[in-house]
N, C-alpha and C positions, 0 to 999 in steps of 0.2 A: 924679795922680787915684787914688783909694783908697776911693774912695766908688761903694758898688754903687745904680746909679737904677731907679724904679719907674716903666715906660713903659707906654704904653697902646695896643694894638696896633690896637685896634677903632678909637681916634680917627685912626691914621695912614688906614686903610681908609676911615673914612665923614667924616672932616674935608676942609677945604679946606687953600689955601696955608700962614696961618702955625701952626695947627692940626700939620699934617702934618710943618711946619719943626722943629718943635718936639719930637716924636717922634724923628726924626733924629736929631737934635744929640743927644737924653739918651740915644739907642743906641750914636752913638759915645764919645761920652762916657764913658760907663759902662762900655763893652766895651776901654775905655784899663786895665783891672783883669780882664780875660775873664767878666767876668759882667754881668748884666744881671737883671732881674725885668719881667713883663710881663704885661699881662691877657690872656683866652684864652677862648673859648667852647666850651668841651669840658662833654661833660654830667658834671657832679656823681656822678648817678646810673651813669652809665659807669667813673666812675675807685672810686666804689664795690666794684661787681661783682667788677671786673678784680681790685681790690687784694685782696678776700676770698678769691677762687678761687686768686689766688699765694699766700695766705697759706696757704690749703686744702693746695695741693701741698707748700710747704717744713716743714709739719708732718708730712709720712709719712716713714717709717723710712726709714732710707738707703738698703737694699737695694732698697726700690719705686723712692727717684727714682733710682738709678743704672742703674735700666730705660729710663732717656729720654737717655741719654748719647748724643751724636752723636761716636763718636772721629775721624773725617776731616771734621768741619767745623770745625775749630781754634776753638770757643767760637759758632760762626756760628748757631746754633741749637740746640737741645735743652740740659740740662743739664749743668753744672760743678759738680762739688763741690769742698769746702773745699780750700784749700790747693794750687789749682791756676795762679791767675792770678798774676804776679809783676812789677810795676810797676818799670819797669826801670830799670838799678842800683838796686833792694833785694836785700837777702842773704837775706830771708823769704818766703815766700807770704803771702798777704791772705787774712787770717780771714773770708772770707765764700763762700758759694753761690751761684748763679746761673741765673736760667731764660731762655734766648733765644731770638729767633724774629725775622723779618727778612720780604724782601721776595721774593716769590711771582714767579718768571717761568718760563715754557714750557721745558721741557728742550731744543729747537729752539730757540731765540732765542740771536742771535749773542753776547750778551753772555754765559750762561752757557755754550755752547758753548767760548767764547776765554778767559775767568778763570772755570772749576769751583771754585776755592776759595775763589770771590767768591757765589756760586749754591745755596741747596743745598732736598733737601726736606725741609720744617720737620716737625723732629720736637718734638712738642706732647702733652702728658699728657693727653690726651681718654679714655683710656680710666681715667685716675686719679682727674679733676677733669670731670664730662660737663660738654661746654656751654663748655667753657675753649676750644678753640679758635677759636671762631667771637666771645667776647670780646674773646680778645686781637689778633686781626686787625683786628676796627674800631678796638680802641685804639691799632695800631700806625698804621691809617691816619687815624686823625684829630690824632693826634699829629706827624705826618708832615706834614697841611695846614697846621697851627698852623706847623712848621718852615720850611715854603715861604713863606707868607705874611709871617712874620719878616726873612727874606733878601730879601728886598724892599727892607725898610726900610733893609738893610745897602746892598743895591746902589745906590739912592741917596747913602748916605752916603758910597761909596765916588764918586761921583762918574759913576757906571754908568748904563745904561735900569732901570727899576726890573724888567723882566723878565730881567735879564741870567743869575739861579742857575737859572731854570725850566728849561734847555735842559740846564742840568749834572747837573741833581737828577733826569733823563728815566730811571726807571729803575734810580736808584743802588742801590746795596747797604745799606740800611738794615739799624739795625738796633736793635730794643727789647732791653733788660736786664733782669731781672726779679732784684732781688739782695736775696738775705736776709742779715743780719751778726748770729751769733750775738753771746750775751753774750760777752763777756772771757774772763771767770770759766771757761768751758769748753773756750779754745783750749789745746792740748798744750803748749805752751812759752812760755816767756816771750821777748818779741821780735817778737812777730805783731802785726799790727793789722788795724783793718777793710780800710783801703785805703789803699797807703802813695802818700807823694807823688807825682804824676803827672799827666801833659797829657793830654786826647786827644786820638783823631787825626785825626778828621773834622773839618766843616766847624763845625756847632754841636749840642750836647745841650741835648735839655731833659728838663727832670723835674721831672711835674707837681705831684708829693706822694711826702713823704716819713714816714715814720710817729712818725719821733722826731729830734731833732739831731744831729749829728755831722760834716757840713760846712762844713771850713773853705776858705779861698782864702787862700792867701800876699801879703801884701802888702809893701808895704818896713817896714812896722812888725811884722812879723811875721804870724803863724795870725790869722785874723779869723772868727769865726761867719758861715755865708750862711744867712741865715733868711729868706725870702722873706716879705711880706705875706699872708695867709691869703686864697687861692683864684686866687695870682699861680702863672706859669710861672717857674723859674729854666733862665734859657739861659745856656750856657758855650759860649767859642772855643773852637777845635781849631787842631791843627798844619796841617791844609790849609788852614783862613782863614787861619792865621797865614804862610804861606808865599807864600802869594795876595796878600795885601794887603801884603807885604813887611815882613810886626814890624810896620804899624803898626796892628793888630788882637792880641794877641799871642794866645798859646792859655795861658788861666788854670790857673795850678797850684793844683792842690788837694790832699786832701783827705780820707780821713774816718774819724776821729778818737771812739771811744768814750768817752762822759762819763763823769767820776768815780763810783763807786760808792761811794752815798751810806753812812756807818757804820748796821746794820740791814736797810738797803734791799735792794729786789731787784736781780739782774742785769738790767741791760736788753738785748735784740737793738733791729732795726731794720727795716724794710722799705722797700724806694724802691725807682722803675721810672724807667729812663732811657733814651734815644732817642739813638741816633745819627744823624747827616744825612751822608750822603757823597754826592757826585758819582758817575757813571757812571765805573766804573773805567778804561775806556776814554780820561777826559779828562785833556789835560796839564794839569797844575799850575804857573804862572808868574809872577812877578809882576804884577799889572796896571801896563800903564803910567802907568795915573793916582796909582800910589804909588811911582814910582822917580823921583827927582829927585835932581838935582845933591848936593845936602843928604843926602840917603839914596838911596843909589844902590843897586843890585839885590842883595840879601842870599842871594839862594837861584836855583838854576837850577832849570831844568826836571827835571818828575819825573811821571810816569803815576799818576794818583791809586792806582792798582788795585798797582802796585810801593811806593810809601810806606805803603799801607795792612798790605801784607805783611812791608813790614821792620820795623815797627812790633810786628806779631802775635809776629813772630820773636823780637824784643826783650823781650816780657814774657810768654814761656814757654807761647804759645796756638799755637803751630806745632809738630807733630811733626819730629823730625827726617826726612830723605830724604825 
């Protein structure tokens, strides 16, 4: 299977039986490649705003955004600049920037209490871009319901209660991207790219628009374009479905790849906003029994989502040392 499906999320929710069956099947299906495309009811006008006000911040001088750097939240929030993230096993950094921000809980609550490196408070440009952080909060939570809603579809497929991810999802550590990929043309060496090959690590991303192409997906015929249908969500596996569902979800490698520049033409950058979905760090990661059989028997042991999420940070250069 190498073929990315266009599903429809609203019909799973307000269809009947084979309506609903039908959803299913082209989710798993689709996600036999780690991707998928999907309709979504996010306001238009929302992913407007949010996109203008990101664009607002990553046009000010380096030394304003390097005012919003959070150094002990390993990428968990506040800004990265260039040449920071490093897709593991590459010998470069990834030619792009980044704005992050995540999910809000009580300095008292057990979960940030027990993983602080999973918790942090969001450092957000409001005195750079007014009005940005109260955007980007409803876009991280509405983007967030879109992801819950999603895994629904999955937990059926997997043979699940269709409530089965709501109890995982209780709280996790989310977390929105906000990444800007300069042109080419300006990275210091040759050798960089936007973002070199790499899974993630959560359960699924989506991201709802992108400003220009440059996403590809590995498939057995090689780099394939993921262009989504105009106004669709594209959602990508991660290594914890992929570990959950035992490989047979895999976590889709990708991806992104700066277009030729054309002779005369200008350099292009890019902008896209991506959402990661994680589990309460707190939960173990196992296989479900309804993917280990005889045939494929259990490929991965147990692992605390909040420890894979960490060795993973570890691995692409988002972890300080000691």
């Amino acid at each position: 299977m190498s073929e990315i499906l266009d599903v429809d999320l609203l019909a799973f929710e307000q269809g009947a039986g084979p309506a609903r069956r039908a959803v299913v099947d082209g989710v798993m299906r689709s996600l036999g490649t780690g991707f998928v495309y999907t309709s979504h009811d996010l306001p238009e006008a929302l992913l407007d705003e949010a996109y203008a006000m990101l664009a607002a911040f990553f046009a000010l001088p380096a030394d304003a955004k390097a005012r919003w750097v959070a150094p002990e939240s390993h990428g968990q929030t506040g800004y990265t600049g260039l040449l920071v993230e490093t897709a593991a096993g590459a010998e470069q950094a990834d030619w792009k920037e980044m704005l992050n921000w995540g999910t809000d809980l009580p300095r008292a609550h057990p979960l940030r209490r027990r993983y602080p490196s999973h918790y942090h408070d969001q450092v957000l440009p409001e005195a750079a871009v007014p009005g940005i952080t109260a955007v980007l909060r409803t876009f991280h939570q509405r983007v967030h319901d879109i992801q819950r809603r999603f895994l629904r579809i999955v937990a059926v497929g997997l043979g699940c209660d269709e409530s089965f991810f709501d109890d995982l999802l209780e709280d996790g550590s989310n977390l929105t991207r906000a990444i800007h990929y300069p042109p080419m043309a300006t990275a210091p060496e040759p050798g960089h790219v936007w973002a070199a090959p790499h899974t993630d690590i959560n359960l699924i991303t989506a991201l709802p628009r992108a400003s220009g192409p440059g996403l590809q997906l590995l498939t057995p015929d090689g780099w394939a374009a993921v262009d989504a249908p105009p106004g669709q969500v594209i959602i990508n596996s991660g290594i914890m479905l992929e570990r959950l569902t035992n490989g047979s979800i895999p976590a889709g490698v990708h991806r992104v790849a700066a277009p030729a520049k054309k002779a005369g033409g200008p350099t292009a950058d890019r902008y896209s906003v991506v959402q990661f979905c994680h589990p309460a760090p707190w939960f173990v990661l196992s296989p479900l029994p309804s993917c280990v059989t005889p045939e494929h028997p259990a490929r991965y042991g147990a692992i605390e989502s909040g420890a894979l999420l960490e060795r993973v940070l570890w691995d692409i250069n988002m972890m300080s040392p000691g």
